[in-house]
C-alpha positions, -999 to 999 in steps of 0.1 A, spaced: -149 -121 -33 -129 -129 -4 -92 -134 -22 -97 -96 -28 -88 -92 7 -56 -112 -6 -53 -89 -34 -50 -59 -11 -27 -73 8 -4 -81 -17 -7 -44 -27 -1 -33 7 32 -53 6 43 -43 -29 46 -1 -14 65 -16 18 93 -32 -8 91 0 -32 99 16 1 127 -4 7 141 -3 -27 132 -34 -41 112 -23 -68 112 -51 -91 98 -77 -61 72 -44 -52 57 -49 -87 61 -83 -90 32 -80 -60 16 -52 -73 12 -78 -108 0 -106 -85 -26 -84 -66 -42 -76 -100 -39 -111 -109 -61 -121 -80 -85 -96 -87 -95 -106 -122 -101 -142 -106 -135 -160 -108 -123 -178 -85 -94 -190 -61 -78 -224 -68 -74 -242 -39 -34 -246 -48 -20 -213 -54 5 -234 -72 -20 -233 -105 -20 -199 -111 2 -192 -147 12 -156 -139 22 -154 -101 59 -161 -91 66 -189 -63 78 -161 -39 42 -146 -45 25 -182 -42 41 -188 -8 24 -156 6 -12 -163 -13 -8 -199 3 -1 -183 36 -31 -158 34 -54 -185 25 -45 -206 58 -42 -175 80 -61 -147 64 -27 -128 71 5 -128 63 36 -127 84 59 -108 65 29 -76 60 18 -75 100 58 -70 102 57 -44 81 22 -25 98 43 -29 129 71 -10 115 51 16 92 17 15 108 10 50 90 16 35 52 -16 21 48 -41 48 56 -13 75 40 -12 60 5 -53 57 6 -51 98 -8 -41 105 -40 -7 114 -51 5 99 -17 28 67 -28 54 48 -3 77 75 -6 57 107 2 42 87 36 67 80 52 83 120 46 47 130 58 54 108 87 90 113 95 87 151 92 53 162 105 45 128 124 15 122 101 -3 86 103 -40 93 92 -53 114 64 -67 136 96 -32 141 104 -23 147 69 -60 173 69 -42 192 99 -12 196 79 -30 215 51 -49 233 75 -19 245 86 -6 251 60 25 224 61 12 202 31 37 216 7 67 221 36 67 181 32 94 167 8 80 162 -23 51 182 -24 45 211 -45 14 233 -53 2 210 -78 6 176 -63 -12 197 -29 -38 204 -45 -46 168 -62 -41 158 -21 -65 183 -10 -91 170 -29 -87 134 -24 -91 141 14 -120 158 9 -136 129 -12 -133 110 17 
């Protein structure tokens, strides 16, 4: 299903406004993204669907023109690590960017380095438990 592109956009976005501090617009994305994804299909006027905010219709209408949205490419441009970072387990919007501003981290290789190191649990946040449910995520993938 193409809109599940959409979907993981709006995702993507909702961990750049948790990031920022706006956590109740972050889930009101992260509610629209699942939304999408129970969809049989995309109306052709995101205005029809019941449980997505106008805020959050703007942006599906935008991605269906454009396969893209403005605001998101902004945010890859500022955070291009986020992305690829909150792909491991136990790694939300927080956790990247300490990964990032502390040890420079941007790929789950970088983040691989780090435990080889042993650094994983010098990052903010991390401790021996939450390590080891990182450890094996990278190694799933």
């Amino acid at each position: 299903m193409i809109f599940s592109k959409c979907a993981d956009d709006l995702q993507e976005l909702s961990l750049h406004y948790k990031l920022d501090g706006h956590s109740r617009k972050a889930r009101e994305y992260q509610l629209a993204s699942s939304e999408l994804r129970t969809l049989d299909f995309m109306p052709p006027d995101p205005s029809q669907l019941d449980q997505v905010g106008v805020r959050v219709r703007d942006h599906i209408a935008e991605w269906m023109a454009f396969e893209e949205i403005d605001e998101l490419q902004e945010y890859r441009d500022k955070r291009p690590y986020m992305s690829s970072l909150t792909e491991i387990a136990k790694v939300g919007p927080k956790t990247a960017k300490s990964m990032h501003d502390e040890f420079g981290a941007e790929t789950i290789e970088d983040v691989k380095s780090l435990d080889d190191e042993d650094k994983l649990e010098e990052v903010s946040g991390i401790g021996p438990a939450t390590a080891t449910t990182i450890r094996r995520s990278i190694a799933q993938k």
